[in-house]
C-alpha positions in Angstrom: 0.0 0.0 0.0 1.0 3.5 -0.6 1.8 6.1 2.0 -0.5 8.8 1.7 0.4 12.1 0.6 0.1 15.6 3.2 0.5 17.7 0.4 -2.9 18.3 -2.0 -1.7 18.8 -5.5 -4.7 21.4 -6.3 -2.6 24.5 -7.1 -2.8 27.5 -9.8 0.7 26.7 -11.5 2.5 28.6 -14.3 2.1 26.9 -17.3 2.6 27.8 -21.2 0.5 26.6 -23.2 2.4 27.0 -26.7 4.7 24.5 -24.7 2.1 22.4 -24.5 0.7 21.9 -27.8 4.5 21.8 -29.0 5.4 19.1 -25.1 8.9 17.9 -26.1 9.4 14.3 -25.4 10.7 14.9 -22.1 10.1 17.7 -19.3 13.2 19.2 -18.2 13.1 19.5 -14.3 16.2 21.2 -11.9 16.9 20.1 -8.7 18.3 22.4 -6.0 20.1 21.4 -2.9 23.2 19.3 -1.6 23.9 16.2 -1.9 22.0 14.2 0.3 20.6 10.8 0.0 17.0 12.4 -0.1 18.2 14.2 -2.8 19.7 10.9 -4.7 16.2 9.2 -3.8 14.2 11.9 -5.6 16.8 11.9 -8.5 16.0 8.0 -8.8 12.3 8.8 -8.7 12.2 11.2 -11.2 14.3 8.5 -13.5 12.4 6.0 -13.3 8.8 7.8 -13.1 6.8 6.8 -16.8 6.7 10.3 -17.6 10.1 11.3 -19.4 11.7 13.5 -16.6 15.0 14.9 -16.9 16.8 15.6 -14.5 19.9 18.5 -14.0 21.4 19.1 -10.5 22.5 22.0 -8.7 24.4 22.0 -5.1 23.2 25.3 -4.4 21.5 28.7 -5.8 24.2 30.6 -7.0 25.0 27.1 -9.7 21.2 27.1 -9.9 20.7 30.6 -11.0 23.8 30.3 -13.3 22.2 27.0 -15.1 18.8 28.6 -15.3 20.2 32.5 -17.3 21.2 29.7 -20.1 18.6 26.9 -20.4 14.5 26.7 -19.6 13.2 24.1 -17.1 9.7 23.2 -16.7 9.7 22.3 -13.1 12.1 23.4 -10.2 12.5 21.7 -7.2 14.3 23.6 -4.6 15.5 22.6 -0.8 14.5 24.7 1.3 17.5 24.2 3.9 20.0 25.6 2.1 22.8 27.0 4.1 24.1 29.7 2.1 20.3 31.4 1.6 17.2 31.8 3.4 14.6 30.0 1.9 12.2 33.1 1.6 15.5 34.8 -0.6 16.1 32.2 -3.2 12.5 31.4 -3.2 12.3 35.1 -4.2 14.9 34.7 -6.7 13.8 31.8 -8.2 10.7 33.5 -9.3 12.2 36.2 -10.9 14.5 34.4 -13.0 12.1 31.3 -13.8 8.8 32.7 -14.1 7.4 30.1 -16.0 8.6 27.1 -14.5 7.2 25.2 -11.7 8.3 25.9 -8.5 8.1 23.6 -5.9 9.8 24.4 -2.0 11.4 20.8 -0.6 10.9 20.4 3.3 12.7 18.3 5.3 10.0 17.5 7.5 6.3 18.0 7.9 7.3 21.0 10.0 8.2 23.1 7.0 7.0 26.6 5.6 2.5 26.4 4.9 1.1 27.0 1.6 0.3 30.1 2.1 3.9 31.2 2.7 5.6 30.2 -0.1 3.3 31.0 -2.6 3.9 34.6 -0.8 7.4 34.0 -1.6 7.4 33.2 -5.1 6.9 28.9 -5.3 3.5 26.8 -5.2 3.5 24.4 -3.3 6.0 22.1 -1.1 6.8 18.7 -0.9 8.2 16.7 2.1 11.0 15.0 1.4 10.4 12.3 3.9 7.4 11.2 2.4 7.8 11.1 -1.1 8.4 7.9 -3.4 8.4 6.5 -6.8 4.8 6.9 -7.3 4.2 10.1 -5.4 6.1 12.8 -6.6 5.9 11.9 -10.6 2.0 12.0 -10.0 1.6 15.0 -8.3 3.5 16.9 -10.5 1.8 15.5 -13.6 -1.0 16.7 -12.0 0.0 20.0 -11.4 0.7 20.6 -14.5 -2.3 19.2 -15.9 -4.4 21.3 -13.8 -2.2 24.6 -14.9 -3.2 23.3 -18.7 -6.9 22.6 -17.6 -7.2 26.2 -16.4 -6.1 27.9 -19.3 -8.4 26.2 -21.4 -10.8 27.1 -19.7 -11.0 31.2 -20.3 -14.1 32.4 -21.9 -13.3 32.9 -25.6 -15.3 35.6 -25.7 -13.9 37.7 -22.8 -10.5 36.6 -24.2 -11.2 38.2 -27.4 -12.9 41.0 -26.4 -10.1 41.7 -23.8 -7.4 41.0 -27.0 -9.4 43.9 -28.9 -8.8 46.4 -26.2 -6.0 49.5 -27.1 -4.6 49.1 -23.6 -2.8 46.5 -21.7 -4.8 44.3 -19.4 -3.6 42.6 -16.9 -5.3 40.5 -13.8 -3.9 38.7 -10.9 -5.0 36.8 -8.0 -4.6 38.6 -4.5 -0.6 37.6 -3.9 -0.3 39.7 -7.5 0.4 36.5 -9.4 -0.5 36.6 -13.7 -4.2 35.2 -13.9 -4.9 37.0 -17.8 -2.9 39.4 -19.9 -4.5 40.8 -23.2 -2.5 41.2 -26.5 -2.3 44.4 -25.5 0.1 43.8 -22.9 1.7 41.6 -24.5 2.8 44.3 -27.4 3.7 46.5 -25.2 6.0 44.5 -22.8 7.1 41.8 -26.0 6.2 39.1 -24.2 5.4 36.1 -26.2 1.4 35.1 -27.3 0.9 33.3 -24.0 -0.6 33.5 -20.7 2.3 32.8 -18.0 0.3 31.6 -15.1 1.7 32.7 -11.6 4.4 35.5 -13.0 4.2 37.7 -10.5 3.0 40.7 -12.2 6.1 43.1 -11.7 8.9 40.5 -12.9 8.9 42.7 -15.8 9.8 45.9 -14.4 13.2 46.9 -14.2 15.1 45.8 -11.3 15.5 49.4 -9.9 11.7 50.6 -10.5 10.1 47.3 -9.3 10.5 47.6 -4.9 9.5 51.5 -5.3 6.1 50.1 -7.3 5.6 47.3 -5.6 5.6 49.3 -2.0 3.1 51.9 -4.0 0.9 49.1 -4.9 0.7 47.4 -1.7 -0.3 50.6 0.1 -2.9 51.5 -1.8 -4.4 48.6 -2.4 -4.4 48.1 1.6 -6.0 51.3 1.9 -8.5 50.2 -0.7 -7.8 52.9 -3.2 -6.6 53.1 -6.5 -2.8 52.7 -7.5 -1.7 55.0 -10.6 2.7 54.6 -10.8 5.4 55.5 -13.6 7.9 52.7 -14.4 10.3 51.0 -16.6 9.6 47.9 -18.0 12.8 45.4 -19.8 11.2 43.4 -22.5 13.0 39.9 -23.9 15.6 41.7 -25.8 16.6 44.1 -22.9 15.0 47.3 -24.4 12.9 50.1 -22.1 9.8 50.8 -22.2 8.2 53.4 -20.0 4.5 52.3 -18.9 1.4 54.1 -16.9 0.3 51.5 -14.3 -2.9 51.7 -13.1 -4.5 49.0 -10.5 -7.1 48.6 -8.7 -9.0 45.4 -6.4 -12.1 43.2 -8.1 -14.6 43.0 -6.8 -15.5 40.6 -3.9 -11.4 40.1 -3.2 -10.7 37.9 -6.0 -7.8 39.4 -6.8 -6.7 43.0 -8.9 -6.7 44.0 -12.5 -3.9 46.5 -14.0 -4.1 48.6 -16.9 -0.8 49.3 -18.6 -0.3 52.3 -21.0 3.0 52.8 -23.1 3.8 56.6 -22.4 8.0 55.7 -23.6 7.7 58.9 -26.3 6.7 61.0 -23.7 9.3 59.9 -21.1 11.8 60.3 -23.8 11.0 64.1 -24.8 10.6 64.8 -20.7 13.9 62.6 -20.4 15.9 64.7 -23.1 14.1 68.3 -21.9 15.2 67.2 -18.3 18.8 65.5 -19.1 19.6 69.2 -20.8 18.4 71.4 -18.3 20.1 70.0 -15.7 23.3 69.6 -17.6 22.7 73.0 -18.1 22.5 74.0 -15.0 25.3 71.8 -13.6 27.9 73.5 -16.0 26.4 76.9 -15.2 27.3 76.3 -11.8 30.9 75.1 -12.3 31.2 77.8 -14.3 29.8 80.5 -11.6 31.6 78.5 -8.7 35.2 78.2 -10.4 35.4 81.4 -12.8 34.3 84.3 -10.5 37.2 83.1 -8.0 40.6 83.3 -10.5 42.0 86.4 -12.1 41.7 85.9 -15.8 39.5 86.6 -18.2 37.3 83.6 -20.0 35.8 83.8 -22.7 34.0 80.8 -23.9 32.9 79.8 -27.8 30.5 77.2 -29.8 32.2 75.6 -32.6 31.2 78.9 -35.0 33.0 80.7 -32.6 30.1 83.0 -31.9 30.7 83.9 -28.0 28.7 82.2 -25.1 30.1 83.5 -22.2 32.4 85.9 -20.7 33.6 85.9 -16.8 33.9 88.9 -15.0 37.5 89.6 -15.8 37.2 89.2 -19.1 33.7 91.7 -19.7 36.7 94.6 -17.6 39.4 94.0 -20.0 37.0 93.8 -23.1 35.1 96.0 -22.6 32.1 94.1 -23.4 29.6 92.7 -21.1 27.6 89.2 -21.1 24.5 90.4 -22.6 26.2 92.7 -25.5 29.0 89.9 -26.3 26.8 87.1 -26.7 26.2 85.8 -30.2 28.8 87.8 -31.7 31.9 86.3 -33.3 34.9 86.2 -31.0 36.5 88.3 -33.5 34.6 91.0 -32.8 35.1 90.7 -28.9 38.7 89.6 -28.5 40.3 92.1 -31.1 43.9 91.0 -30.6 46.5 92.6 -33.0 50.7 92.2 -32.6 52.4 94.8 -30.3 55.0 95.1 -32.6 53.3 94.9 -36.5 50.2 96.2 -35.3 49.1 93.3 -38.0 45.8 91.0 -37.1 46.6 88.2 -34.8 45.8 84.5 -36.0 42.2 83.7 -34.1 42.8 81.5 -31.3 39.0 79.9 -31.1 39.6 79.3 -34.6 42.9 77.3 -34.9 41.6 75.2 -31.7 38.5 74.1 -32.8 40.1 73.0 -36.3 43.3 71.4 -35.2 41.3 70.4 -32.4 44.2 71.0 -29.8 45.4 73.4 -26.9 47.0 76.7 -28.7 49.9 77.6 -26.2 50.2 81.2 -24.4 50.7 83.1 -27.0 52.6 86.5 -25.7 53.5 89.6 -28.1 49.5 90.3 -28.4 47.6 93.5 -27.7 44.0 93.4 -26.7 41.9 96.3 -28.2 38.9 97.1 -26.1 35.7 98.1 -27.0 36.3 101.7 -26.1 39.5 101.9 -28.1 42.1 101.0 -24.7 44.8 98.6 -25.7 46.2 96.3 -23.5 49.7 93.7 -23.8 48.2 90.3 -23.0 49.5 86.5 -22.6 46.5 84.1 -24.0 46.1 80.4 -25.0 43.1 78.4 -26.0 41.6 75.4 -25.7 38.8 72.8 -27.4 35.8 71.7 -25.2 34.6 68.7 -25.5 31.3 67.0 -25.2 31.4 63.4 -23.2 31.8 61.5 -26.6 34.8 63.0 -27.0 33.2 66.0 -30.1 34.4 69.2 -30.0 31.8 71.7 -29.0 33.7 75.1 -28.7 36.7 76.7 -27.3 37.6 78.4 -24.1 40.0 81.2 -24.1 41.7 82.4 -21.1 43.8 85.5 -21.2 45.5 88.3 -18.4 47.6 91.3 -18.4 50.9 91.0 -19.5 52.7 91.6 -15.9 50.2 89.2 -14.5 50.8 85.6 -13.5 49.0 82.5 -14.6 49.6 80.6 -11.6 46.9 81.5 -9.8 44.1 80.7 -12.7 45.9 77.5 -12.7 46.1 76.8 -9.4 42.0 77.6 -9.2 41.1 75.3 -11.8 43.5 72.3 -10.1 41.9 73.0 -6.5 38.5 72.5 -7.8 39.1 68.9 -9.2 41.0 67.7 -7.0 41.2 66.6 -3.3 42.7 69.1 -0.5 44.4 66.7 1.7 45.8 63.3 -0.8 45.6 66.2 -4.3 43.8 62.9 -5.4 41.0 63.8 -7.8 38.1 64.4 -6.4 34.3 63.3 -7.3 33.4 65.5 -9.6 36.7 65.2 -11.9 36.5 61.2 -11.1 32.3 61.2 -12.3 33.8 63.6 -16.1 36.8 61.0 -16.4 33.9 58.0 -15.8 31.4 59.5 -18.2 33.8 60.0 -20.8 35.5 56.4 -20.3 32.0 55.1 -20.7 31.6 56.9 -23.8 35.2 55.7 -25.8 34.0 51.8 -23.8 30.5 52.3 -26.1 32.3 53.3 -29.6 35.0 50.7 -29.6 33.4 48.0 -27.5 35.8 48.0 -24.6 35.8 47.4 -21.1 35.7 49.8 -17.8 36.5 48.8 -14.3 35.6 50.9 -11.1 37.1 50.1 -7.9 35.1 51.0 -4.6 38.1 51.1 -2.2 37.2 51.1 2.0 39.6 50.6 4.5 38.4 48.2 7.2 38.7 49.9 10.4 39.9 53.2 9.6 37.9 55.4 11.8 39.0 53.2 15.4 42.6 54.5 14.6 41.5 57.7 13.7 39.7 58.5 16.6 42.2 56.1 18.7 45.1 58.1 17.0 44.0 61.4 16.3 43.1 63.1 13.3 46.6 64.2 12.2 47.5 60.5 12.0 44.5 59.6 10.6 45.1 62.2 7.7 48.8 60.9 7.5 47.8 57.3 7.0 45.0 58.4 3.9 48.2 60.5 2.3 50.3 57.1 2.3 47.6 55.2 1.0 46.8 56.9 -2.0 50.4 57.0 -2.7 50.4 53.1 -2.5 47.1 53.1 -4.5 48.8 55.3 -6.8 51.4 52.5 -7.8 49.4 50.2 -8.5 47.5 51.4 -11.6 48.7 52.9 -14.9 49.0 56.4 -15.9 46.0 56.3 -17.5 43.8 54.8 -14.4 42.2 56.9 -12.2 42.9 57.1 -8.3 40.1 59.1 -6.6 38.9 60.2 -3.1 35.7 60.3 -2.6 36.1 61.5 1.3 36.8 59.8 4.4 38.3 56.4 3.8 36.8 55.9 0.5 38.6 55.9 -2.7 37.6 54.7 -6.3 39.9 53.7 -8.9 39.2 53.9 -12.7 40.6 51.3 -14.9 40.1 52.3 -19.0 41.0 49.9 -21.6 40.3 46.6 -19.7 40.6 43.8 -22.1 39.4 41.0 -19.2 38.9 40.3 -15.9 42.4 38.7 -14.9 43.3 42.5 -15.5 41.4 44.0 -12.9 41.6 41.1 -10.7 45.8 42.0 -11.1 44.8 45.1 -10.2 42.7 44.2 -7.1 45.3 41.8 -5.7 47.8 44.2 -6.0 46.4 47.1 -4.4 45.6 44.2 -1.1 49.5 43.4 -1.4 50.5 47.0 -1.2 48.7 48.1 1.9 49.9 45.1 4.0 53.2 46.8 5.2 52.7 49.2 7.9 52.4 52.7 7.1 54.0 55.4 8.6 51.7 58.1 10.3 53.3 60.7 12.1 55.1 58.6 15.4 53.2 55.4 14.4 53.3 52.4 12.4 49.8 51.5 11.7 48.7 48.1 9.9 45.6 48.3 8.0 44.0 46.4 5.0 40.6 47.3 2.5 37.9 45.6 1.5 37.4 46.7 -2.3 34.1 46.0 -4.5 34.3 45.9 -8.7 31.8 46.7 -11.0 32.6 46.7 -14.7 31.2 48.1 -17.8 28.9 47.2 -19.1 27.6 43.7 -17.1 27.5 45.6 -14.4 26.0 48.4 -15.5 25.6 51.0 -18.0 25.7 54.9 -16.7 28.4 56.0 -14.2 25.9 56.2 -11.4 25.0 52.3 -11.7 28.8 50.9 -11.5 29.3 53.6 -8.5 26.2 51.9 -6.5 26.7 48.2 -7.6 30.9 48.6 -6.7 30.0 50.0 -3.4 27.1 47.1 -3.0 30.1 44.4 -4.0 32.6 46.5 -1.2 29.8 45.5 1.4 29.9 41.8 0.6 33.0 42.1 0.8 32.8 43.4 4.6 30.6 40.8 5.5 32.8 38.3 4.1 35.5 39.1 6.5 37.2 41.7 5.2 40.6 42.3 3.3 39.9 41.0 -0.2 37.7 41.9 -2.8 34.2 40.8 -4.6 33.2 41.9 -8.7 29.4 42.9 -8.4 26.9 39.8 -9.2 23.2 40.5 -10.0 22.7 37.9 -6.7 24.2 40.9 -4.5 20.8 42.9 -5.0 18.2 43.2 -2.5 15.1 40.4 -2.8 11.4 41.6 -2.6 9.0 39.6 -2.0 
């Protein structure tokens, strides 16, 4: 006789039913856990069940995750024991990386998590281990799936066509937010394939960053019983965007909610651009406010018809021309320059920059004719600006009185991009060098590192040691960090203990992970700070363009996620960023 089963097989389960009018001849299922002789028993069951199940192992979720991003399984069976994970976490994970499989939790005993709880947390059902056999566990997954088959059959036709002839996506879910119907609509619009995919929970498709900000929005409104109206991305199959108007509301005697989804992605792209622009805009006005009204030359900046955009202070005095009258006009007209000693028309700076598209040394020997006729000897040069793609898009000319020094221009312009105390650039030069990298990475299909450097237990010597030590120690270890990159890498400071290292040109990851050993190796002999010899090492998290990212604010918050790991690892080493490292929502 058979041992009866705890476990009732009556379950909504994601199914596909293309899949099922095209059932391969086998029904490919993964098994997740260590290797135990449970584990081997259920193997054996699955071999020898008289359904063709095939079987593919995994000794834990990170292997698990790896084998499901390059093959689909129908049904996975997961332990829920696993040591490295809390079951709730790769439940979670599971989910959103097999949407459409099967997921079943595997208890060790009868004391495991309810029904209720895991389909909460992304599976449908669980299985006790201790009580499944040869006949058991074959059957009740047949039936599963045969009741996920049974249930899609069974739409209306009608409502599914009149649903299909609706302008807007459509969308309905049982009360955990799980896919119960999505119209053709939807399915356009978020290039899924023609299929309903039974128990996906509704945001799967929304980008990873959007999807805990809508799903906290959704669950508050719908507790307050009102209606939900959010903004979001959306990643379709072939990793495009597209920008979508969710709208969701609860049916009617609490059987669950129905969503509209609109495609607003041209209007997000003209509010994108209009907002991208102003506040570049702004950003470079501010730069330009903050840095040119402190030195004492004059600026006079050009577009690439060298028609005059903007003059500083100094240079509207020695012009003679002020913001308002100068701008537009060609720099000829503003920056008269003649030689001192032919009284002949000098070459145009702004010109010769922006065609040989190079710095045009100080030029000395030149007399600056003002707009009220003064003349006075200058020293100028000029220089190309650039956009982030590396295009010319002006000139910048920066000029003073003959008897005066550059220096202190110089000297401005240094102190704003760079760190006071290690003279380490500073965030705002190490955010231009990024975004430019990023751009050259894009063209010629390269590779960009970032290194989030922290030093593990910094601030106990500085406050043990004092703050002149504690400054002493940073100096020494930027000059270490220093060594251990190319002259074309980036050492950085963001403030505190934390530094960031650029790496351009990175053909593969044994280069960086060079790099990352080295910089470990390097801070293991003491360092001298002031009277003391202080021991200290770093924990350093890597993200790299473009897996781990694709804008310089993404590899800055996914290498500092990857620093953290490496904390919590222990310490002293280092960790590249891994999708895995994100938080799970549930």
């Amino acid at each position: 006789m058979r041992r009866a089963m705890t476990i009732k097989p009556k379950l909504d389960l994601p199914y596909d039913a293309q899949d099922t009018a095209q059932q391969p001849p086998s029904i490919e299922v993964l098994v997740i856990g260590p290797s135990t002789p449970e584990m081997a028993s259920l193997e054996t069951f699955l071999r020898g069940a008289n359904k063709d199940y095939s079987t593919t192992r995994a000794n834990d979720l990170r292997q698990a995750l790896h084998l499901l991003s390059h093959k689909r399984f129908t049904i996975v069976l997961c332990d829920l024991t696993l040591p490295e994970i809390p079951w709730r976490a790769a439940l979670a994970q599971l989910a959103i990386v097999a949407p459409r499989a099967l997921r079943i939790g595997l208890a060790g005993s009868d004391n495991g998590p309810s029904q209720e709880e895991i389909r909460r947390h992304g599976a449908h059902d669980t299985f006790t281990l201790a009580r499944l056999d040869a006949y058991w566990l074959p059957h009740l997954l047949d039936t599963a799936l045969h009741h996920a088959q049974g249930k899609l059959s069974s739409l209306d036709p009608f409502l599914t066509g009149m649903g299909d002839s609706l302008p807007i996506g459509i969308l309905t879910t049982d009360m955990y937010g799980n896919v119960r119907y999505s119209n053709a609509s939807y399915r356009h619009i978020s290039g899924q394939p023609e299929v309903l995919w039974w128990h996906q929970h509704w945001t799967a498709p929304l980008h990873a960053d959007d999807r805990p900000r809508v799903i906290q929005e959704w669950k508050r409104a719908l507790d307050t019983s009102t209606t939900c109206q959010i903004e979001a991305r959306m990643v379709r199959p072939d990793t495009s965007i597209v920008w979508v108007n969710i709208n969701a509301a609860r049916l009617p005697e609490a059987r669950g909610y129905v969503h509209t989804i609109e495609d607003i992605t041209p209007r997000k792209h003209g509010d994108h651009m209009l907002s991208a622009t102003e506040e570049a805009l702004y950003i470079e006005r501010a730069r330009a406010q903050v840095t040119l009204s402190t030195i004492g030359d004059g600026v006079i900046s050009t577009d690439t018809g060298c028609r005059v955009t903007y003059l500083n202070r100094v240079a509207e005095e020695m012009t003679g021309w002020s913001q308002d009258s100068a701008h537009g006009r060609m720099i000829t007209d503003v920056f008269r320059i003649i030689d001192a000693k032919s009284r002949q028309t000098a070459t145009d700076p702004a010109r010769l920059a922006i065609e040989e598209n190079r710095v045009v040394g100080l030029s000395m020997g030149a007399m600056l004719i003002g707009n009220g006729g003064c003349e006075l000897p200058i020293e100028h040069s000029a220089a190309p600006i650039h956009d982030r793609d590396g295009h010319v898009t002006g000139t910048v000319i920066v000029f003073h009185h003959a008897n005066q020094s550059p220096a202190v221009a110089r000297r401005m312009y240094h102190l704003a991009q760079h760190d006071a105390l290690t003279d380490l650039p500073n965030r705002m030069l190490l955010e231009e060098r990024l975004s430019r990298a990023i751009g050259l990475a894009q063209r010629h299909r390269l590779q960009v590192a970032l290194l989030f450097v922290d030093l593990d237990g910094f601030k106990a010597i500085n406050d043990r040691l004092g703050h002149a030590a504690g400054d002493a120690l940073l100096k020494s270890i930027a000059g270490r960090l220093k060594s251990c990159v190319r002259d074309t890498d980036t050492v950085s400071r963001l403030g505190g203990d934390e530094f960031v290292i650029l790496l351009t040109d990175i053909h593969g990851l044994d280069d960086v992970r060079q790099v990352a050993e080295a910089i470990l190796f390097a801070l293991l002999p003491p360092h001298k700070a002031k009277d003391h010899m202080i021991n200290i090492t770093a924990s350093l998290g890597i993200s790299l363009y473009p897996d781990s990212g694709t804008t310089p604010d993404d590899l800055m918050h996914r290498a500092d996620t990857a620093m953290y790991h490496t904390k919590r690892q222990g310490c002293n080493g280092y960790q590249f960023f891994t999708v895995d490292m994100l938080p799970n929502y549930s």
